[in-house]
TORVOSE-800577 format. One record per residue (C-alpha): residue in three letters; x negated, y, z. Coordinates in steps of 0.5 Angstrom, whole numbers, plus 500, padded with zeros to 3 digits. Layout:
<rs>
ALAXYZ ...
</rs>
This chain:
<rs>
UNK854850287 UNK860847283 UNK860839285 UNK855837283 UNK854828280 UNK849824280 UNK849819275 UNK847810275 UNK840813273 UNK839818277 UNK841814283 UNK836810284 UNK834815289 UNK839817293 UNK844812298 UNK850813294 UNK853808290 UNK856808284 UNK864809283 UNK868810276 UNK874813275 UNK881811275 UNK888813275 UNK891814282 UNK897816285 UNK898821290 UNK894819296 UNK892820304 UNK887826305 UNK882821309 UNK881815305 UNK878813298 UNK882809293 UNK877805288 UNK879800284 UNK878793287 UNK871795291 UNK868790293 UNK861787295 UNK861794301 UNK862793308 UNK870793309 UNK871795317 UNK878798315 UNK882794309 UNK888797307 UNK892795300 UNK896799295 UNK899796289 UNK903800284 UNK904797276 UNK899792274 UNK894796278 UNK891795285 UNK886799289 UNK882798295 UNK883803300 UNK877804305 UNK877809310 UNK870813310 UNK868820314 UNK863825310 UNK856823315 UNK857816315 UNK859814307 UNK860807305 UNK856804299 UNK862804294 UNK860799289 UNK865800283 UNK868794280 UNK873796275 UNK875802271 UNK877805265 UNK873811260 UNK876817263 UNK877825262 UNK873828268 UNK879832273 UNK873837276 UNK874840283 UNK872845287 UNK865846291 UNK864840294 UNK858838300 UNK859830297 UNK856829289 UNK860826283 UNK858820281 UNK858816275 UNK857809272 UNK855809264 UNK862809261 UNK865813268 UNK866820272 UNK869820277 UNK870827282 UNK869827289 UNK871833294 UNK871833301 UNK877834305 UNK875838311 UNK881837316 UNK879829315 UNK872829313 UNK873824309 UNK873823302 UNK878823295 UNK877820288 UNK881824282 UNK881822275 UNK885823269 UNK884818264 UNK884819257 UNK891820253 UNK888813249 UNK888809255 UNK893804257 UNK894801264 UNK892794261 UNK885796260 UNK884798267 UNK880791271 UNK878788266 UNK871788267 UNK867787274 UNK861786276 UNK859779280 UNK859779287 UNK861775293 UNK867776298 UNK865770302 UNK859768302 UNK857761307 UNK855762314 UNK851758319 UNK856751321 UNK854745326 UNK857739323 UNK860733327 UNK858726324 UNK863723321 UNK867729320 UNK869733314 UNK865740313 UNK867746308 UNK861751305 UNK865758303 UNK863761297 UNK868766294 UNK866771288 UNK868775283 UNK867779276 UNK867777269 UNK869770267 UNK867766267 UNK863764273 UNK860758274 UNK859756281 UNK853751283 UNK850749290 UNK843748293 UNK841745299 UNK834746301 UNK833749293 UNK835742291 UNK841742288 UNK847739291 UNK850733286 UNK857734286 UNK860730279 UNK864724280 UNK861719285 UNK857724290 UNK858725296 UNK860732296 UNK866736292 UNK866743290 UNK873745290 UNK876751285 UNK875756288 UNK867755290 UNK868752296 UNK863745298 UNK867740301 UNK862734304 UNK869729306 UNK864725312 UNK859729315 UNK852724315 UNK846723318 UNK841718319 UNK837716325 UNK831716320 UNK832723318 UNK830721311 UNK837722309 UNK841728312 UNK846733310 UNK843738314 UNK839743311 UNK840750309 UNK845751303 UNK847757299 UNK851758293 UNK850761285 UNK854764282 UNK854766275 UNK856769268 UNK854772262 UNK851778266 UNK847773271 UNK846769277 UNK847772284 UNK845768290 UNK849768297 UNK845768303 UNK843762305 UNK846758310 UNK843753317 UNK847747317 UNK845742324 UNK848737326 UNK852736332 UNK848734339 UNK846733346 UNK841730348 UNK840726355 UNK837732361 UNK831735361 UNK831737367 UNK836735373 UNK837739380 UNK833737386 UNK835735393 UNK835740399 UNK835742406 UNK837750408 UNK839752414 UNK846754415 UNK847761413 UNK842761408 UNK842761400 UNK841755396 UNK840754388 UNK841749383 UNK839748376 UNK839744371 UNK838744363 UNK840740356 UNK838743349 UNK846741346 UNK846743338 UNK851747339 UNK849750346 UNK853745351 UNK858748356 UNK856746363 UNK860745370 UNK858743377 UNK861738381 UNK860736388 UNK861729390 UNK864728383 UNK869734384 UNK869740380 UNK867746385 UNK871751387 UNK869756383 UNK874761386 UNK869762392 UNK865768391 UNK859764395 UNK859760389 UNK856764382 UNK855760375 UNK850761371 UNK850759363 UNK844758364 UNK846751368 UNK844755374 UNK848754381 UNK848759386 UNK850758393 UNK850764398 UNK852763406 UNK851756406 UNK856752410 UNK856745413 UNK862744408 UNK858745403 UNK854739404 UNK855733398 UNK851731392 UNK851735387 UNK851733379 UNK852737373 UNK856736366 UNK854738360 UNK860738355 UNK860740347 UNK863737340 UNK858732341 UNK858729347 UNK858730354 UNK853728359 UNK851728366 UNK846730370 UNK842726377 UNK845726382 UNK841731388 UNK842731395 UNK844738399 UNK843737407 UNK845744412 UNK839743417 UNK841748423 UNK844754425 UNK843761422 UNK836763424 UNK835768429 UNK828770428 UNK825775422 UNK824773416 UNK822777410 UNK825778403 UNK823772399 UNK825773391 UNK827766391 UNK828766383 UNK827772379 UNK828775371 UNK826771365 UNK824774358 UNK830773354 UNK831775347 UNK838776344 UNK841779338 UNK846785338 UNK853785341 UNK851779345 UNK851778353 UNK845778357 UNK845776364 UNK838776369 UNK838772374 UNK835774381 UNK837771387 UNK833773394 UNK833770401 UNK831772408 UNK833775416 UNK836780415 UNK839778408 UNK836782403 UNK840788399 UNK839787391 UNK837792386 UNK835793378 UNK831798375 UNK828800369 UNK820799369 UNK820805364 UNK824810369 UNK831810364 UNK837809367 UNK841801366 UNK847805365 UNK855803368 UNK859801361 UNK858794360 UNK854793367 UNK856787371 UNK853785378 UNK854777378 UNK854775385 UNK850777390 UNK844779385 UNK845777377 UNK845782372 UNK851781366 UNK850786360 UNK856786356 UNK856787348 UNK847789348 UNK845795344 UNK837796342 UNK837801347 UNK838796353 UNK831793350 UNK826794356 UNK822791363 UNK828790368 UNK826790375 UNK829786381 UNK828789387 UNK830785394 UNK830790400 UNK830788406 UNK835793410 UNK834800414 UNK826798411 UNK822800406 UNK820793405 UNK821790400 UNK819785393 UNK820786386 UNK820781380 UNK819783373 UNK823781366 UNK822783359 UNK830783355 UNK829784347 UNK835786343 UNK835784336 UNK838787331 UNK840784323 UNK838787317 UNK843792315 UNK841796308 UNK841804309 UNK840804302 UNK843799296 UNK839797289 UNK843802284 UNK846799277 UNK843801271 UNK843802264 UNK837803260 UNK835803253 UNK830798250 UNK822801252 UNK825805258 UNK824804265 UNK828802271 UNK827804278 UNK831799284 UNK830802291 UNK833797296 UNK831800304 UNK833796310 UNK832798317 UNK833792323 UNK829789329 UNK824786328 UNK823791320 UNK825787315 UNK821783311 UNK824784303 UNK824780298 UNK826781291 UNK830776286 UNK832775279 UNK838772277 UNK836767284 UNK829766282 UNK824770285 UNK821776282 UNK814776282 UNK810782280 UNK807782273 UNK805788267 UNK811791267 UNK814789275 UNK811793280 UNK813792288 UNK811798292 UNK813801299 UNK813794302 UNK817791297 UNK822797298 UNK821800291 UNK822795284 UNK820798278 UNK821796271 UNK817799264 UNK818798258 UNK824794259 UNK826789254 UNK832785252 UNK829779257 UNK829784264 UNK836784263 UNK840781269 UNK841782276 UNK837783281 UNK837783289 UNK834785294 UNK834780300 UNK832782307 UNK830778312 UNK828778319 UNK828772326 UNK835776328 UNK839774321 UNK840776313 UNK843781309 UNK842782301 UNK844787295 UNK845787289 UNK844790282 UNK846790274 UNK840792269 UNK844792263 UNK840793257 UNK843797251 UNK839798243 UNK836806244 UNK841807236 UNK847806240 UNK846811246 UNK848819244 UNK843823242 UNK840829246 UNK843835245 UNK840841242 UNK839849244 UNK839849251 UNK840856254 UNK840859260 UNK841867263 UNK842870268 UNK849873271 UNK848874278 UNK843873284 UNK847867285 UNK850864279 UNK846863271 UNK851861265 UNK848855261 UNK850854254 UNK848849249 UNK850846241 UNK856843240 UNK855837236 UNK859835230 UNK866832230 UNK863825229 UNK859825235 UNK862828240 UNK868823239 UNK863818242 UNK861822248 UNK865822255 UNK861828258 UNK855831260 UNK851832265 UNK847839268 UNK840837272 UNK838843276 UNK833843282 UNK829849283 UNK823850280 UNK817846284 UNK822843288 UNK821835288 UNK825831284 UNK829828290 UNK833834292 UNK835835284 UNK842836283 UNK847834278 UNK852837276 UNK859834271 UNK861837264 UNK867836261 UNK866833253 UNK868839251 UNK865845254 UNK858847250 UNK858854256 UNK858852264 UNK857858269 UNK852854276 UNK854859281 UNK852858289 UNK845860287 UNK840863291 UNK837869289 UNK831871285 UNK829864285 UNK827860279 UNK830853277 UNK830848272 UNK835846268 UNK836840262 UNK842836259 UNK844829258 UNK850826254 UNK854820255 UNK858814251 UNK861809253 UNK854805253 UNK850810258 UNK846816257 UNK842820252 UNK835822252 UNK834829256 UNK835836253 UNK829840253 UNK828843259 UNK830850260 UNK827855265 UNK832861268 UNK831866275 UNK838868278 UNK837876279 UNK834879286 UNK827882283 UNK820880283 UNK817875287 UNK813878294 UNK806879292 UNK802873293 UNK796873299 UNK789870296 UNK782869299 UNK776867295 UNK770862296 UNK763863293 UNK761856290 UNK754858288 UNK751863283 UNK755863278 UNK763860280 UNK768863285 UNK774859287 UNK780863288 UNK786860293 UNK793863295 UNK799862300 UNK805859295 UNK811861297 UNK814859303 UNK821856299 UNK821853292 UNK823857286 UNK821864289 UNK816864284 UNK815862277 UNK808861277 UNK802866278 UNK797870274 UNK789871274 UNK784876272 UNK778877273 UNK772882271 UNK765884272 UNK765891276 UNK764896272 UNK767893266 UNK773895264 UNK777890262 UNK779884264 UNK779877263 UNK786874263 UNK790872265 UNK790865266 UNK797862266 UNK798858274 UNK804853275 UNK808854281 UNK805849284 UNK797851284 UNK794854289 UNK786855287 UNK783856281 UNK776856280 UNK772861276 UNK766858273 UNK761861268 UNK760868272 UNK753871271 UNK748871276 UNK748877282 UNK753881279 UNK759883282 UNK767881280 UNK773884282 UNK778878281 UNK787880281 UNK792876282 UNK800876281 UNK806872281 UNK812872277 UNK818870275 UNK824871270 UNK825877274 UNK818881272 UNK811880276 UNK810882282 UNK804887284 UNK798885284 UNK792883290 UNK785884289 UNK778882291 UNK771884290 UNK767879289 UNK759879289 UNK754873286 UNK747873289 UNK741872285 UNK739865289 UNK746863289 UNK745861297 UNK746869300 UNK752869296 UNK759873299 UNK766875298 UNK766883299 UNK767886305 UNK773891303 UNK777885303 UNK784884299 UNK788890297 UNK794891294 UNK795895287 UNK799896282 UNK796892275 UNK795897271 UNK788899268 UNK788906268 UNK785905276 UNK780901274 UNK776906272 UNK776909279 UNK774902282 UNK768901279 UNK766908279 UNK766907287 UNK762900286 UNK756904283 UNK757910288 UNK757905294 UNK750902290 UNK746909289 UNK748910296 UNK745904299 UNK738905295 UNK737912297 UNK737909305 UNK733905304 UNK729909300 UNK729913306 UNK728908311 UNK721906308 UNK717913307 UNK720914315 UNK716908316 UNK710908312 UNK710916315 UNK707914322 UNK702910324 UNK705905330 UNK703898331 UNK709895335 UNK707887338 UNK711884342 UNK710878347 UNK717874346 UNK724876347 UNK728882346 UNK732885350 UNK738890351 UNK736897355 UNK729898357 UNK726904362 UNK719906362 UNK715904370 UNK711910372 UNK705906374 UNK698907380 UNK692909378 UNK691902379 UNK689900372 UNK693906367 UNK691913366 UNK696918368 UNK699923364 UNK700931367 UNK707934364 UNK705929357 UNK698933357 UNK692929357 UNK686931360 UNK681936356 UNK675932353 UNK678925355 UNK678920349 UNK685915351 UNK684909350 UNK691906347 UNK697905353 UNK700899354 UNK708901356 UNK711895359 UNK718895358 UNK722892364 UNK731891362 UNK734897367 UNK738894371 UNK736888374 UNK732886381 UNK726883381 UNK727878386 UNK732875386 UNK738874394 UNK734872399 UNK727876396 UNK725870392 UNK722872386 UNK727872381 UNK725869373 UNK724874369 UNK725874362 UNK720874356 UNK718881356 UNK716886350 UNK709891351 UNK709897345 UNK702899344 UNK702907342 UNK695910338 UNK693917341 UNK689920337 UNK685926339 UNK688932337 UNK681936334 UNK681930329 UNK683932323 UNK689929319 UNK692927327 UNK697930332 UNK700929339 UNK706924338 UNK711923343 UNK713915343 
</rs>
């Protein structure tokens, strides 16, 4: 299709943020020029200035956009372009045309303003957000401590400051200062040792103006400290040759840098047999004689600087001769760390020979070589760690040429801060409409999101709903009061983030009406033209443009595409269809203050032919209902909804059709007549015609429970009534037929004199034994003697096939077996012949 627009309303539902129109000069191919953007991630900053404009220029590629929140602009006549993969966007008064450039898959904004508009009416609006906004800070007492917080829109903007939700007094005589540009200065940083009065805390800054209040992320303020050691080294005696380790640990705000010393001089920490940790850990591997001292570390940072105990490292003996095997001496501990940050797991072992250390994954994933360092003889450093790296890390120690070998186990979470995939959209709403804020983040752990009002919490009520975990805001009958900002707070134990939105409420008088004589047809398989009224001379003044909604028919609301009109074209061709598919399609104007209500919607297939006919099946509810169900169409829009009849056979005419939507796929016959028989039709259709019919017999038992559906199954005709005739005649014939057979069957049965008895069971095949004397009477050639009255035989019928013993001659078990008892009557009666069984 053309390129299509989104506008601020329907914006909600997708991740792409809302851009005006601005006049622009001639630009590069990869990049986009917006009007003093801000409050979006700014990887690549670049400036252009030209005559009392100025545009920030960010560099974004087609599969990864930025949020471009719009800050500036100026009414503007649409410049279309080409088909495009990206969509136009719009906000209230503003269009903007966005196209893909293949060669540098970025993106270029183009306008042409109105011949009205002059350079002094560009930035002269903006909506309020932060460009600096206060960050975690450790104070040191007595010293100065600056907050930022910077921030831009409208004027004027009232900057204020919190500290643990209390405001921070800043007038004449108090101890903090807020400077011009939003900055908090507290001259002398101050804590008492009561605790009672501190300047520590948590800060944030509020900034406001006519539009609302938006509030910055908040901020931990700490005092600077180290406390005395909580853990010292301790004294030892290893054997020459042998590995020795030493710790010790400080809780400093902020952490403290620590170095060891040994009889009060620095070590060499050029010697690749000495390993330092950050974790206050001391490695010494190969141990020497020389290497014998006190040993002592000391813990540094803005605070203070302290100093460990002392602890006494003695060399006993020689190298060991004797074997020893590999000992863990200490192992990997779980750590938790954030994003881009190092971790470094320790494992130090011991043993004669002196072990060969290795790491793995306890999942069986490799650890990798980009950022992987091997610390001394054993320790593993994981530079700039992504949440790939999260995992069971496995320290093995291996003695040489053996399979021998000990491992130890630790457990490394990565953290990631909360980044939004998609922002809270600025809109406006008439008064008594809806809103919908959708506000998604992703981090590890899943963000907890929070919303906020003008800085006050937002909570649910009549008209508030928060669905989808909080994701999803939603506002109804909007009044003059919900107007304000909104923003969507995401936190989890790795960090913060917020995004903001606008709801601008404007009076439903001052918003254009919805225009009139929509209308769609058909040019092509793959274009439609849609054309509606020109409004009079009055109105259109007051619009900037028009937007085209269409989605194929039964498609959700999300996959709907927009498309941007010039304010004077009332006839706009949509190419780049699909073939024979169905869509939906309706209009909305926009002025300077938002957009119209919706057009009525209009529905119109592209050319291709009628839709496939549809596959159906049929269920018996009880004796006097039938439900039908169906296949929908494998894509949307390939049918415009489907036709149902029925009839009972041998009546002529059906009843219908029932209309069925797009999106139903069973209906239910109710009402029928007990224990008769129905033939029930189905077809699609669409713009293009119908398609051709499928039909099914469908017969009602009179007790409703041996009702079935026909066994002549589905078939497919060709919806005219003149073979419906046929149809039923072959019903009636089908009918007539079954009761001459079992008329049939009866006067065969009542037609013999035959008892049969059976035992138990029935079998498959049977063979008749030819019997002894023993007990039986004997036939010759079928004959019976002269003058012999026979009582009746007893057959026995034995399955053929099957050996009466089973292997190993054991009687095998046989099954029930069946004796059929046959009259012989004696020929000179009367009324009796010679019967064969």
């Amino acid at each position: 299709m053309g390129g299509f627009l989104y506008t601020a309303e329907e914006l909600r539902q997708h991740a792409f943020s809302i851009a005006t129109s601005i006049a622009t000069s001639s630009i590069d191919a990869d990049v986009l020029h917006l009007c003093k953007a801000s409050g979006i991630l700014r990887r690549k900053r670049y400036t252009h200035r030209g005559p009392r404009r100025s545009f920030t220029i960010h560099r974004v590629t087609e599969d990864a956009i930025p949020t471009l929140q719009s800050r500036c602009g100026s009414p503007g006549r649409l410049n279309p372009v080409g088909n495009s993969a990206l969509r136009k966007k719009v906000l209230h008064e503003h269009l903007i045309s966005i196209r893909t450039v293949p060669a540098a898959a970025s993106v270029v904004a183009t306008a042409v303003p109105d011949a009205a508009t002059t350079d002094s009416d560009l930035c002269t609006a903006s909506e309020l957000a932060f460009l600096l906004e206060p960050n975690d800070v450790i104070a040191v007492r007595d010293r100065p401590l600056m907050l930022h917080c910077q921030v831009e829109g409208e004027g004027p903007i009232a900057v204020t400051w919190r500290k643990n939700g209390v405001p921070v007094p800043t007038g004449p005589g108090a101890r903090a200062m807020l400077m011009p540009n939003g900055t908090l200065l507290i001259p002398s940083f101050q804590k008492r040792r009561d605790g009672d009065a501190t300047d520590a805390g948590e800060y944030h800054c509020a900034a406001q103006n006519h539009f609302g209040m938006l509030v910055s992320r908040k901020a931990h303020v700490q005092l600077a400290s180290l406390p005395k050691f909580h853990t010292h080294p301790e004294s030892m005696s290893v054997n020459e040759g042998g590995v020795a380790r030493f710790q010790c640990q400080v809780n400093g705000v902020p952490e403290a840098n620590i170095i060891w010393e040994r009889d009060r001089v620095s070590v060499n920490t050029k010697d690749s047999r000495y390993t330092l940790l950050p974790m206050g850990i001391l490695q010494i591997t190969g141990v020497r004689r020389s290497d014998a001292g006190l040993f002592r570390c000391v813990a540094t940072n803005i605070a203070n600087t302290r100093y460990s105990h002392e602890a006494q490292f003695n060399i006993t003996g020689g190298p060991p001769r004797v074997y020893k095997e590999p000992v863990i001496l200490s192992g990997p501990q779980n750590l938790t760390i954030n994003v881009h940050e190092t971790a470094i797991l320790e494992c130090i072992a011991t043993g004669n020979p002196r072990p060969i250390v290795s790491w793995s994954r306890l999942d069986g994933r490799s650890i990798g070589v980009e950022g992987i360092q091997v610390l001394g003889t054993g320790n593993l450093m994981i530079s700039d760690v992504s949440l790939q790296h999260s995992g069971v890390y496995v320290c093995a120690a291996n003695r040489p040429g053996t399979r021998m070998r000990r491992t130890a186990l630790g457990r490394l979470v990565v953290q990631a801060p909360p980044e939004f995939l998609q922002w809270p959209q600025s809109v406006s709403k008439a008064l008594g409409g809806s809103a919908v804020f959708s506000c998604v983040a992703q981090g590890v752990p899943e963000p907890h999101l929070i919303w906020l009002k003008n800085g006050k919490i937002l909570t649910p009520g009549d008209n508030v709903k928060l669905t989808n975990n909080n994701s999803t805001l939603a506002l109804t009958r909007i009044t003059s009061e919900d107007e304000a900002i909104y923003q969507c707070i995401a936190e989890n134990s790795a960090g913060t983030n917020q995004a903001s939105a606008r709801l601008a409420v404007s009076l439903a008088k001052e918003l254009p009406d919805a225009p009139d004589g929509l209308k769609a047809t058909a040019l092509s398989s793959a274009s439609l033209q849609v054309s509606w009224t020109q409004p009079p001379a009055e109105v259109t003044d007051g619009i900037i443009g028009y937007v085209l909604h269409i989605r194929k028919i039964c498609e959700p609301d999300s996959k709907e595409l927009q498309e941007a009109i010039s304010k004077t074209t009332f006839q706009h061709d949509l190419t780049d269809l699909d073939p024979a598919t169905t869509y939906s399609i309706y209009l909305k104007a926009y002025s300077a203050l938002g957009a119209s209500s919706a057009s009525s919607t209009v529905v119109a297939t592209t050319l291709g032919g009628v839709p496939s006919t549809p596959t159906f099946f049929t269920k018996v509810l009880n004796s006097t209902a039938v439900q039908v169900l169906w296949e929908l169409p494998s894509k949307a829009g390939k049918a415009e909804g489907f036709r149902l009849s029925y009839r009972r056979v041998p009546h002529g005419e059906f009843q219908g059709p029932l209309q069925m939507p797009c999106h139903a796929n069973a209906h239910t016959i109710s009402h029928l007549e007990r224990g008769a028989v129905y033939e029930v039709k189905l077809a699609a259709y669409n713009g293009n015609g119908e398609s051709d019919c499928s039909k099914r017999l469908v017969s009602l038992a009179e007790d409703g429970t041996s009702a079935k559906t026909s066994s002549e199954g589905e078939t497919q005709c060709t919806c005219t009534q003149g073979m419906e005739g046929s149809m039923g005649g072959i019903v009636v014939g089908i009918h007539i037929g079954m009761a001459c057979i079992i008329f049939c069957v009866l006067f065969l049965m009542f037609g013999y004199r035959r008892s049969f008895f059976c035992r138990k069971g029935t079998q498959d095949s049977w063979s008749v034994p030819r019997g002894d004397d023993g007990g039986h009477h004997t036939q010759n050639n079928g004959v019976p003697k002269p003058g012999v009255t026979r009582p009746a035989e007893a057959i026995e019928l034995v399955p053929q096939g099957r050996d009466p013993t089973s292997q190993g001659g054991v009687p095998a078990t046989r099954p029930g077996q069946c004796h059929v008892l046959i009259e012989q009557h004696p020929s000179n009666l009367p009324g009796t012949g010679t019967g064969t069984g």
